[in-house]
N, C-alpha and C positions, 0 to 999 in steps of 0.2 A: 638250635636245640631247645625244645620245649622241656620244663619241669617236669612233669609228669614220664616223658620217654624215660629222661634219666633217671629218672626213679625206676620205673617198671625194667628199662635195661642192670638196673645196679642190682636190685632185687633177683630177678628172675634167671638172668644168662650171668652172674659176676655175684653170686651169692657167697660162695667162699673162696672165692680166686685172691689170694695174696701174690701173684707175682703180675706184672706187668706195670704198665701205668696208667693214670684216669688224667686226663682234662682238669684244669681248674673252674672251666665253666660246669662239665659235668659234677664234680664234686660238691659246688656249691650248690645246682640245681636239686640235687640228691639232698642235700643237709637240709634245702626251706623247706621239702616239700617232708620227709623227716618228722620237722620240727613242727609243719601247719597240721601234721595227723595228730602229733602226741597235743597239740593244744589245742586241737579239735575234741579229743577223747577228753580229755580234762573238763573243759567247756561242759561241753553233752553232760557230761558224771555232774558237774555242781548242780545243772539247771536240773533232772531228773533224779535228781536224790535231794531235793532243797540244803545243799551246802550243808555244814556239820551237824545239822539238826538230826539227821536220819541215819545217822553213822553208826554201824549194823546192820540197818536192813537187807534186806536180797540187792534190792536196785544197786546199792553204794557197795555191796559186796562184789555183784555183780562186774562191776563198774572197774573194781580195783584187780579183777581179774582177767579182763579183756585189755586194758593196761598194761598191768604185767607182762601177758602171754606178748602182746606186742613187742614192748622192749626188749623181752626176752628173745622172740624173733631178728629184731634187726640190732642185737649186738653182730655177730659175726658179719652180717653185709658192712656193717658201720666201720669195723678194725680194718677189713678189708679194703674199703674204700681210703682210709686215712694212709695205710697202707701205700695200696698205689697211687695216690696222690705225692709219697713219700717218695716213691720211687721216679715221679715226674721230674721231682726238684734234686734229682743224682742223691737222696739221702738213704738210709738205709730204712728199712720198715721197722728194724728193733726200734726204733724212736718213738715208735706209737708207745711203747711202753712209759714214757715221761707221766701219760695221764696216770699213771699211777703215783705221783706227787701230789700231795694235794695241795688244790691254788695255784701255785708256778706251773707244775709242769701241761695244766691243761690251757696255761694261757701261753706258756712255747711253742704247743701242738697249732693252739690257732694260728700263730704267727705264722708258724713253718709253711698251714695249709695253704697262705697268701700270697705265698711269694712264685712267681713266674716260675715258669716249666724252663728246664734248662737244656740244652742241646746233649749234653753229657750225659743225660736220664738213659737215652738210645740203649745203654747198656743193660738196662731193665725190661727192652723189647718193646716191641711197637704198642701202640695203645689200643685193646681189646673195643674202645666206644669208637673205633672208625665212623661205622655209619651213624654216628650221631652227631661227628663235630662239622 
């Protein structure tokens, strides 16, 4: 499974699907590649706005709006994804909700998302990323 599929799969066919289950490969491929846009777009915004010097301009305002829009996009694929990741490991998907603790509960979630997929999950239904594991 390539980074990119899993991304383009979790996005595009599994945008707000909360039931089934994802792969731990798939989830984690989905999370760097995530994580290497938002610290791309960051990157990009410091070097074309010279860092806090310019903060106001169009370019930095620019910048914190194509950000935004993004995250704002890939919450629901992201709850989603934690989600059936959640329901890989037999746990229920209300657990996503721990990230709303702050500190503890977002480092439970990570923990949770580590741990091997378990045979008992089956009851969550097969796993929507067939053609990708």
């Amino acid at each position: 499974m390539r980074m990119l599929d899993a991304y383009v799969h979790t996005v595009t066919q599994n945008y707000i699907r909360f039931s089934g289950r994802m792969s731990r490969a798939e989830f984690w491929w989905f999370a760097l590649c995530n994580f290497l846009i938002i610290f791309a777009l960051v990157i990009l915004a410091g070097l074309l706005t010279g860092g806090l010097q310019n903060q106001g301009s169009f370019m930095a305002t620019l910048f914190e709006a194509i950000y935004g829009i993004y995250l704002l996009a890939m919450l629901l694929p992201s709850i989603g994804a934690e989600v059936r990741r959640l329901h890989d490991i037999d746990l229920s998907g209300w657990l996503v909700l721990l990230n709303l603790i702050p500190y503890l509960g977002g480092l439970i979630v990570l923990i949770l998302m580590l741990l091997p997929a378990k045979p008992s999950g089956d009851k969550y239904g097969p796993y929507h990323d067939s053609t990708l594991s």
